[in-house]
C-alpha positions as CSV (number, residue, x, y, z in Angstrom):
1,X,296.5,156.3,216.0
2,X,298.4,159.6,215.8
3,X,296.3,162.5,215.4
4,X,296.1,164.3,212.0
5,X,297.4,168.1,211.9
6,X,294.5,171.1,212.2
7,X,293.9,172.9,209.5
8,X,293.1,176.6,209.9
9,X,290.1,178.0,208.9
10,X,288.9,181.9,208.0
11,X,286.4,183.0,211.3
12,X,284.1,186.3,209.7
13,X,282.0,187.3,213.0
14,X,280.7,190.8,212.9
15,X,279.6,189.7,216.2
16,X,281.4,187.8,218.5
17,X,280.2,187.6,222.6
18,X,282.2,188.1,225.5
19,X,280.8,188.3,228.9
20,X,283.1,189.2,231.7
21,X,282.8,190.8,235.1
22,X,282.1,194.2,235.8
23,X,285.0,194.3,238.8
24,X,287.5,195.2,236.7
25,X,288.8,198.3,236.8
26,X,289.5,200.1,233.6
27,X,293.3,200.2,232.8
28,X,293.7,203.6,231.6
29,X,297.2,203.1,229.7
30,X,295.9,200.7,227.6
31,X,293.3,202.9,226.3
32,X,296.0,205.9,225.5
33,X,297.7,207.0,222.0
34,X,301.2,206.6,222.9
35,X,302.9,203.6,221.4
36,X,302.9,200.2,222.9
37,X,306.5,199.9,222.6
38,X,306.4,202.4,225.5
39,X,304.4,201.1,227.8
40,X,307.1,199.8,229.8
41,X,308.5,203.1,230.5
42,X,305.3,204.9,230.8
43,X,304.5,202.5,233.4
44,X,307.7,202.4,235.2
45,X,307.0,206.2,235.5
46,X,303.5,206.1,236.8
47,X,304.6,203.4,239.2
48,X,306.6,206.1,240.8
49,X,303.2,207.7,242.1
50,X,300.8,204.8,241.8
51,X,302.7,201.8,243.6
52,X,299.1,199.7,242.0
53,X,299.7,200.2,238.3
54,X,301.9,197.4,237.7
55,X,299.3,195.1,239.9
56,X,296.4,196.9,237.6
57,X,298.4,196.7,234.8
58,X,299.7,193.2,234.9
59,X,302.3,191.4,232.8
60,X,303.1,193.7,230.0
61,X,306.3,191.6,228.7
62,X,303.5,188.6,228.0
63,X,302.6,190.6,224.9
64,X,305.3,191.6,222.6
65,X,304.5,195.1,221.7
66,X,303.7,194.6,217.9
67,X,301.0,192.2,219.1
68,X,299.8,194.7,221.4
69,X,296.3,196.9,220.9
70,X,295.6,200.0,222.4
71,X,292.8,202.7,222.1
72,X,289.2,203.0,223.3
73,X,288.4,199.4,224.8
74,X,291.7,198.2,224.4
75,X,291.7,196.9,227.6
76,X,288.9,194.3,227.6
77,X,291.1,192.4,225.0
78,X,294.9,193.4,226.4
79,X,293.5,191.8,230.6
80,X,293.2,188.5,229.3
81,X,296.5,188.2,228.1
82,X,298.4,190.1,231.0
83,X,296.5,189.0,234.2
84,X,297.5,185.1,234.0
85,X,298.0,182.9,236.9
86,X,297.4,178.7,237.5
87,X,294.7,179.5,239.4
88,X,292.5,181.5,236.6
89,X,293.8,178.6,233.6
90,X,290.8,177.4,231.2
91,X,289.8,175.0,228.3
92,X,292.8,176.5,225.8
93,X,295.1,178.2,228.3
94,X,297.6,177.3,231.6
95,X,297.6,180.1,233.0
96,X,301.4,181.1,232.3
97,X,299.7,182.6,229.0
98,X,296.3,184.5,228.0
99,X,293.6,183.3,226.0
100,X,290.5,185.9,224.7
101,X,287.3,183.8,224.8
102,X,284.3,184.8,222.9
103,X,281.6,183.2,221.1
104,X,279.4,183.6,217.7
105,X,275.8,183.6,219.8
106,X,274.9,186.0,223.1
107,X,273.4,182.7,224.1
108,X,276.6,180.7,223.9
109,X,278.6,183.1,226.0
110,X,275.7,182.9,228.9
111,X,275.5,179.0,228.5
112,X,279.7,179.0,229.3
113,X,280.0,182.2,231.6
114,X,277.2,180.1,233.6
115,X,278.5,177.0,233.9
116,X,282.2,178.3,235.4
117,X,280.5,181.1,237.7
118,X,278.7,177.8,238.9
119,X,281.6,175.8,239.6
120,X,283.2,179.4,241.3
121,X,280.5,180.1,243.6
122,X,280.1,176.5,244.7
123,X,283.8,176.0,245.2
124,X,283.3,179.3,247.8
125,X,280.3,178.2,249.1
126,X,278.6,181.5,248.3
127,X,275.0,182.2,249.6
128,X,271.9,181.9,247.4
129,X,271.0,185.3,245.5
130,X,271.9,187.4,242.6
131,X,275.3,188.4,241.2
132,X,275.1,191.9,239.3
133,X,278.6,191.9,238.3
134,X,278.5,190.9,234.5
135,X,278.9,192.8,231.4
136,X,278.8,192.1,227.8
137,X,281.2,192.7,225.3
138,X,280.6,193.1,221.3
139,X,283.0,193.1,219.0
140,X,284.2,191.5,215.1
141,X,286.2,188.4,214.3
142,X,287.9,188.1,210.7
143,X,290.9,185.8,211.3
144,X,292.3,182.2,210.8
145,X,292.3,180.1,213.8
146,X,293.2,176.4,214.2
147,X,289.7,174.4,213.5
148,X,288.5,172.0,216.3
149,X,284.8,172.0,214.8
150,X,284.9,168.9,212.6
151,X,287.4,166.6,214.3
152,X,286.8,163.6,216.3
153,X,290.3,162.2,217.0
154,X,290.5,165.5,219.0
155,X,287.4,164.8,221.0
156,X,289.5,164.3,224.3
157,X,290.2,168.7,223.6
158,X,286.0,168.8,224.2
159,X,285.7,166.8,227.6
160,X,283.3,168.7,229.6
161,X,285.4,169.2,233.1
162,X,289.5,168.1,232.3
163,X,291.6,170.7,230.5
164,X,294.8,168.5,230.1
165,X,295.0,167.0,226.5
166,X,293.1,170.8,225.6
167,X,295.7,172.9,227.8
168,X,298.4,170.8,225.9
169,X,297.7,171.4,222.4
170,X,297.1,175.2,223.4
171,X,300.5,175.2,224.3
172,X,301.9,173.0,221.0
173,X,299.8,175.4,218.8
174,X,300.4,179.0,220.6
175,X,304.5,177.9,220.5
176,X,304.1,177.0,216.8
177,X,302.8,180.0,215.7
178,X,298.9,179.9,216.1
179,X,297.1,182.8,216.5
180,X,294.2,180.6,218.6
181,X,291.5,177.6,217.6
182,X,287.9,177.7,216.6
183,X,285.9,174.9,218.3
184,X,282.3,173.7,219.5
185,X,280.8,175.0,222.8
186,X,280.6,172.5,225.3
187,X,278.2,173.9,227.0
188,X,275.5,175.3,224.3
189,X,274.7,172.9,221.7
190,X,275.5,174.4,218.0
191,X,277.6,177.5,219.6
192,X,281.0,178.1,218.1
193,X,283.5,179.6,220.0
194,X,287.5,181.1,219.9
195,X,290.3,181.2,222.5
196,X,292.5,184.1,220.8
197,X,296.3,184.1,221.8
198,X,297.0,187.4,220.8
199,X,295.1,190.5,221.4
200,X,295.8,191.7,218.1
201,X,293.8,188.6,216.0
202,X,290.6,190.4,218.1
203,X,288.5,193.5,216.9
204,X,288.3,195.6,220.1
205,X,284.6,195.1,221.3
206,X,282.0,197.4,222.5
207,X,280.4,197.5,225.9
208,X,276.3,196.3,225.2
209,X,274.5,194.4,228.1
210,X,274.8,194.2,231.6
211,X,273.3,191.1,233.6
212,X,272.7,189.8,237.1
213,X,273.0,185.6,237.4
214,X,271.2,184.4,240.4
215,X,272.7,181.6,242.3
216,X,270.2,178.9,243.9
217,X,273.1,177.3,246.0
218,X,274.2,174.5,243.4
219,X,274.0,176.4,239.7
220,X,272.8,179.9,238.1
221,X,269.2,179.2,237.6
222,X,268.3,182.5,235.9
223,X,269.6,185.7,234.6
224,X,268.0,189.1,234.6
225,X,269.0,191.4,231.6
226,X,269.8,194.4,233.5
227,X,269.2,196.8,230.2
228,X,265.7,195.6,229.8
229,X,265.0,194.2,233.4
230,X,263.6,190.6,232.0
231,X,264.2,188.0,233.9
232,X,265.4,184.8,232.3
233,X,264.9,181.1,233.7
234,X,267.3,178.6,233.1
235,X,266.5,174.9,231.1
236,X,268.9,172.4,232.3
């Protein structure tokens, strides 16, 4: 049976959660006054003297300029959409574009932020210990995405660990106009999150938290809230 088209639905957060790492380095042009439409130029110029901008920068021509957003924090949602590669793709994106993940509960982003560091440490057979490179990011949502929440003849977009049929419909969607899909957390029962393919459909968020994950040599077992120094034990 051929799957029935998604219907869009209105997404009002006024708080959605996005935890990323702390290694990134801020991306100053982003966060400057001058209009996107020149931020080719501007960084052709700074190129000149910093040979590393276009490497910190990334892919500016990903993101047509009246899609782009700049000011204070701009760059936590611009990175996602101009650092891309195969090797970094996800649930609702290849790699050759950007997707801006967040989710409606501070729980939800842990639970999913978790379960790929997991997979990332294993992978490089990292030591047992804590990591103190995470952040969390706060910001609004007030947008119409495509909506996965209620549809089982998409359940094959859901499957815990294969991103093909998910990957796919990213791509049919983003090429047809879509400004990104709502859909249930895989990995935190009753969270709701969004892969955004623009930066503009995404309030710019605020810096809140910062946490360590501690890694027991198979998964993240706890968390430590580095703002209040609890420590946090994780139920499988």
């Amino acid at each position: 049976m051929a799957k029935a088209q998604l219907k869009t639905k209105r997404v009002r957060w006024t708080k959605a959660y996005r935890i990323i790492s702390s290694i990134f380095p801020p991306i100053d042009l982003f966060e400057d006054t001058s209009d996107p439409e020149d931020w080719e130029l501007l960084a052709s110029l700074e190129a000149k003297s910093n040979p590393r901008i276009v490497e910190v920068i990334g892919q500016l021509s990903l993101v047509p300029p009246e899609r782009r957003v700049s000011g204070p924090g701009a760059l936590y949602v611009m990175a996602p959409f101009t650092h891309v590669s195969p090797n970094w793709a996800g649930r609702f994106h290849d790699g050759t574009f950007g997707a801006y993940y967040a989710a409606n509960k501070a729980e939800t982003a842990l639970a999913e932020t978790m379960h790929h560091r997991s997979a990332i440490y294993r992978a490089s057979k990292e030591v047992s210990g804590w990591f103190s490179q995470y952040r969390e990011l706060i910001g609004k949502v007030d947008h119409s995405f495509h909506d996965l929440t209620e549809r089982e003849d998409y359940t094959d977009c859901l499957a815990p660990d294969n991103y093909v049929a998910s990957q796919s419909l990213a791509r049919d969607l983003r090429q047809q106009g879509s400004d990104g899909i709502l859909y249930p957390s895989v990995r935190h029962e009753d969270g709701l999150c969004i892969a955004a393919f623009w930066p503009d459909v995404i309030g710019v968020p605020m810096q809140a938290r910062h946490f360590a994950y501690h890694f027991n040599g198979e998964f993240i077992d706890m968390y430590r809230d580095e703002t209040s120094g609890e420590v946090f034990k994780i139920i499988l």
